[in-house]
N, C-alpha and C positions, 0 to 999 in steps of 0.2 A: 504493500500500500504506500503510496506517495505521502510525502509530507504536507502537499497541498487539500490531499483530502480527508487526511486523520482531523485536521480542526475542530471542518464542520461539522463532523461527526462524533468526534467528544463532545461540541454543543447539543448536537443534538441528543445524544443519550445522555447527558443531563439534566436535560428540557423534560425527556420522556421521566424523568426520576420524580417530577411533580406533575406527571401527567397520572389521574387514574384509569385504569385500564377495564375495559366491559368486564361483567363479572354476572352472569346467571345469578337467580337469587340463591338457588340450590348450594353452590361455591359458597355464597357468603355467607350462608347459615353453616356448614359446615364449618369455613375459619372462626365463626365466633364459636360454636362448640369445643375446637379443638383448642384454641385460646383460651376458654373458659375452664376446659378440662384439665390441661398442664398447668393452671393456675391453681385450680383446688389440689391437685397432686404434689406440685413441685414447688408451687411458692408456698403452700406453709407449710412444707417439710422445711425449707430455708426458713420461712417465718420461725419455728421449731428451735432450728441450726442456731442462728443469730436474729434478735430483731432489725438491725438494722441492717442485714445479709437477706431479709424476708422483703424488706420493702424495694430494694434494688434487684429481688428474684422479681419481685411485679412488673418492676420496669425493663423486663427485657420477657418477659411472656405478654404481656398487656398487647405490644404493637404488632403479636404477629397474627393479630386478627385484618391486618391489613398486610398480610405478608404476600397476597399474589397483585393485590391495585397497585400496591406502591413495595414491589421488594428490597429495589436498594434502600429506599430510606430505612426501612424497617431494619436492613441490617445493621447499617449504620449506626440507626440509634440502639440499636443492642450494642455493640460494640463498642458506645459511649459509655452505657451504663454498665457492661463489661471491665473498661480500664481508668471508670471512677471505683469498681469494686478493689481491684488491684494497687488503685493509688492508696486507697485508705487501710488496706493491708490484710483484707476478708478471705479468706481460705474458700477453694473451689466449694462451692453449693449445688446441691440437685437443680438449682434455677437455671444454671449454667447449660442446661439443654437446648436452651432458646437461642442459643448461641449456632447450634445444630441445625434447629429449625430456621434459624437466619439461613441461614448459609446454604443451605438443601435450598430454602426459597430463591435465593438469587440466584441460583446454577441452573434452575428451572426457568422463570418467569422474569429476571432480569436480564440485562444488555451483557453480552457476552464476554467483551474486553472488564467491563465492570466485575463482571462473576469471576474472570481469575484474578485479578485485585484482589478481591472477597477473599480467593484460597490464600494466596501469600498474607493478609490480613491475619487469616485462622493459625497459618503456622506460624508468624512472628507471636501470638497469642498463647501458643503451646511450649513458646522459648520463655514467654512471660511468666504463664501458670507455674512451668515447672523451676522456673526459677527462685519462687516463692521456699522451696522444698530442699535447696543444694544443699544448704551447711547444717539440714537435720536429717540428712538420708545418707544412704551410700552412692556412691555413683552408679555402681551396677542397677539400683533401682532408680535412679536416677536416670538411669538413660533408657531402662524396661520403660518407664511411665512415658517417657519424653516419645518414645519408637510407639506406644499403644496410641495415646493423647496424641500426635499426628496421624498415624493412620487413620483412625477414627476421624480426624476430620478429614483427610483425602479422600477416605471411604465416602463421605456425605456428600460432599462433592461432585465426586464421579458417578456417582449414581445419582443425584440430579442432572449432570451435564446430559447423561445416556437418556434419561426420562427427556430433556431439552430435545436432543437429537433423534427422538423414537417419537416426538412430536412431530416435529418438525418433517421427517419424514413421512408421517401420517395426511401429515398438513398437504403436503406433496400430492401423495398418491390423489387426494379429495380433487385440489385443483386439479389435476392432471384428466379425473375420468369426468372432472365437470366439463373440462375445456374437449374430450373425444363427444360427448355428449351434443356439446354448443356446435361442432363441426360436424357432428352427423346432420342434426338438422337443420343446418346450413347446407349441405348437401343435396337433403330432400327436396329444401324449398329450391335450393338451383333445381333439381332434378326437374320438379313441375314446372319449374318458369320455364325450362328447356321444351318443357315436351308441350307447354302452351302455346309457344313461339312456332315448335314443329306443325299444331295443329295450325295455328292462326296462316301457316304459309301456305298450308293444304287449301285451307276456305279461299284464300287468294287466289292461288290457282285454279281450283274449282269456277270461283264465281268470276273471273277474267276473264276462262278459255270458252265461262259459255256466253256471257255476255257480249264475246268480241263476236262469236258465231250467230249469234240472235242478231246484233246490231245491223251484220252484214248481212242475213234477208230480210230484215226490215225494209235496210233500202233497197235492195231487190224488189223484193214483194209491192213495194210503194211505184217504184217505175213499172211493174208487168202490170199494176193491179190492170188498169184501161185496156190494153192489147190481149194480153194473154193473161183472162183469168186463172186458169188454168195451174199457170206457173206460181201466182199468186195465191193459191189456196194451198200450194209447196212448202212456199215460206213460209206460209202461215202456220201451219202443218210442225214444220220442221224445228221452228221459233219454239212452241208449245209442247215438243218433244224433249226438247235440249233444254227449257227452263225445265220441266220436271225431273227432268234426269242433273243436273243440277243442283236443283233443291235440294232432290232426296239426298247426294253427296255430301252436300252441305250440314243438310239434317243429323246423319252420320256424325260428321265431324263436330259441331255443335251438342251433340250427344255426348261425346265425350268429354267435353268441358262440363257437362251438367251432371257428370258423373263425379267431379271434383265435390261435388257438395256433401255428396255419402260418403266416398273412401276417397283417397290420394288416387292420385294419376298414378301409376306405375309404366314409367319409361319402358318396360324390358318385357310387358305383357305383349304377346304375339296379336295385330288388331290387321283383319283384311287390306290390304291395301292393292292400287292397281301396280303392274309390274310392264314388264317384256310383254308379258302372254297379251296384255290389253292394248297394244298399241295399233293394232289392225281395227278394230272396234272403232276408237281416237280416231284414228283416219279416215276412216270410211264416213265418222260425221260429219271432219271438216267437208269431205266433199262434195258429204251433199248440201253443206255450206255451200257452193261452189267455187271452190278453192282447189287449182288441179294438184293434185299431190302423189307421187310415185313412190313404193316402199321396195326397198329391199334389204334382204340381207346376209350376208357374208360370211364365211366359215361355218365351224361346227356350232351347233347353241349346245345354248351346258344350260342348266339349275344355275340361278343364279341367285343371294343370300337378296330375304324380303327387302331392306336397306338400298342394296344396287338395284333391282330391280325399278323398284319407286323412282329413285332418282332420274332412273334413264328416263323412267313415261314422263318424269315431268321436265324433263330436259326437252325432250322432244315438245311436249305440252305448251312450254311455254315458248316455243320457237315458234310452233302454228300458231300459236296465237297473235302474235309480234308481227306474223306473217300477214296476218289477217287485219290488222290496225293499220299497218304502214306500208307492205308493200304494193298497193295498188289495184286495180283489177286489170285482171288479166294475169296475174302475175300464178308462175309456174312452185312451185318448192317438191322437193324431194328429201326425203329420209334416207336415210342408211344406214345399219346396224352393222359394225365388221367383230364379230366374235373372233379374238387375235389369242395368241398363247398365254400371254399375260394380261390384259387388259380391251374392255370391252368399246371402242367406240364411236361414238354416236355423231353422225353429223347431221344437222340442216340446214339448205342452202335454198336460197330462192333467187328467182331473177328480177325480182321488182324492183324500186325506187331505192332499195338499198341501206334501209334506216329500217331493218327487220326488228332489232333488237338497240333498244334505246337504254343508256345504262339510268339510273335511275337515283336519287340519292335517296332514296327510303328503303334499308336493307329488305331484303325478303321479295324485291320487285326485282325485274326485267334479267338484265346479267349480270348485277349482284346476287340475286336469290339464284341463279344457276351457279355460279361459282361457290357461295354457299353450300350450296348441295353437294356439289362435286366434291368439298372440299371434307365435308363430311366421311368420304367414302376414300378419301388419299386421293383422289383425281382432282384435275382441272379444267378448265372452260376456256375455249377463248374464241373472240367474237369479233368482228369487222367486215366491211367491204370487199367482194370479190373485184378481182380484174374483169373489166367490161361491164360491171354493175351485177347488182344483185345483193345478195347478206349470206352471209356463212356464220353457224355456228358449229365447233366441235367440243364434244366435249369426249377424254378420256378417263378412264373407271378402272383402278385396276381390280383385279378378281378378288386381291386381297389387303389389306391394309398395310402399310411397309413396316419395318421391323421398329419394334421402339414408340409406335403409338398403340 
């Protein structure tokens, strides 16, 4: 410890020596009994010994009824009324316990550098006591008393310090399972914020891809209505298909927020979702949006884990969609799946106006929420402008997460 910081901290644990410290009632009833009991036992056995040997046994059992709020003082003033016994010339007394109970108290419940002060206190006190004793003893029992009379107090001692340090480590382990506690459910609540954010991106996608494909026979259906009713009872048709199927999507996914009210979200419970296998379906609705769109795809297909699969449909998902906002009419796009050794992916390209996919500054949108995605699964996105016009999206997936996440 530096010299710069021993100061404040001698002020401070002296500050703390007139500070009183919380104390359960239970604790204080107890110190006043044990107070009260060493007093009927041990001060008028001294009261007995000497009168005035009886009234200085008071004064050193009386204060350790305050011996765990304020320990140092209480030792302290034991150890006043200790070597005012000694000045006046009083032969050791049964009172002289409190001298113990001092001492036991501040190895426990006082400032540490304080508590071994208190020991060297006790032994320069056992050089006192027994010196009372040299020129009417032998030495050989002079030095047996002098070797029992400090052990005894280093015994009292070290078994407070251990009672200190069997706290303290108690103290420990409490905080420690409070603080796994506070981080577990810190945990959970990330866990549900996570899987709210997962749903709320689903409902986005849902309610975008079909809104973008309503919109576009709306105005269809608005220019056929006159010429070709026909075509217009399509849209109309097709509009009313794709809100319902929609909604109920949506419904789903809102369902499972309204499941939050009875039990937690559990992230890791296995819930339907669409994959690969559903992308043909997807397709076939923008088209009949009237969106030309071409599917193929490439290599072997495998099983792919529910996580990748989701990601791809909505990679794709929100490309036709993008598709269908900004690249124009007339405008061509085509999919492609290329199942590769490692890694599965996904491209979509259109020939339109070329602003397929607009980044967006509201995470969870356009190719932010695809790179999101991606990035979930170890893959990435990447998105811009073909040569000679149009919009290219790829995104790659690999089959497995890379080592270390």
């Amino acid at each position: 410890m530096t010299p710069a910081k021993s100061g404040p901290r001698t002020l401070a644990s002296m500050t703390g020596m007139l500070t009183a410290r919380p104390l359960p009632a239970r604790s204080r009833a107890f110190d006043l009994l044990l107070a009260g009991g060493l007093c009927m036992i041990f001060g008028f056995l001294s009261l007995a010994q000497a009168h005035l040997g009886g009234i200085l046994a008071f004064g050193m059992l009386i204060p350790l009824i305050w011996r765990r709020t304020h320990p140092e003082l209480v030792f302290f003033a034991v150890c006043s009324v200790a070597v005012l016994q000694w000045l006046i010339g009083i032969e050791l007394m049964p009172g002289n316990v409190g001298l113990l109970v001092a001492l036991y108290a501040i190895s426990v419940y006082g400032d540490v550098r304080l508590s071994r002060i208190a020991l060297g206190i006790g032994g320069l006190g056992v050089l006192m006591a027994t010196s009372r004793y040299w020129a009417n003893s032998d030495w050989k029992q002079q030095v047996t008393m002098m070797v029992a009379l400090g052990a005894l107090v280093f015994g009292v001692w070290a078994f407070g310090e251990r009672r200190r340090t069997r706290g303290l480590y108690v103290a420990q382990l409490e905080e420690r399972a409070a603080q796994l506690e506070r981080d577990r459910d810190r945990e959970a609540k990330l866990a549900v914020s996570n899987e709210r954010t997962r749903i709320a991106r689903e409902i986005h996608d849902v309610v975008a891809h079909g809104l973008s494909i309503m919109i576009v026979q709306a105005d269809g259906g608005l220019y056929a209505a006159d010429q070709s009713p026909e075509a217009a009872k399509k849209a109309l048709a097709t509009i009313g298909d794709t809100g319902r199927a929609s909604l109920t999507e949506m419904r789903k996914m809102l369902g499972l927020l309204k499941q939050d009210e009875q039990n937690e979200l559990d992230p890791n419970q296995p819930r339907p979702q669409p994959g690969v296998s559903s992308l043909p379906e997807l397709i076939e609705n923008v088209r009949e949006a009237g969106l030309s769109v071409s599917y193929e795809v490439t290599g072997e297909p495998r099983d792919l884990p529910a996580l990748l699969g989701l990601t791809a449909y909505r990679i794709v998902q929100e490309g036709l969609t993008n598709t269908l906002k900004h690249a124009g009419p007339g405008a061509r796009t085509s999919v492609s799946l290329d199942f590769g050794r490692e890694m599965l992916t996904v491209v979509v390209t259109d020939d339109g106006r070329g602003a397929g996919v607009a980044p967006s500054s509201d995470p969870g949108h356009g190719l932010v929420g695809m790179r999101q995605r991606a990035s979930v699964s170890g893959g990435t996105v990447s998105a811009g402008p073909k040569a000679g016009g149009g919009y290219e999206v790829i995104a790659r997936l690999p089959y497995n997460l890379p080592t270390g996440e």
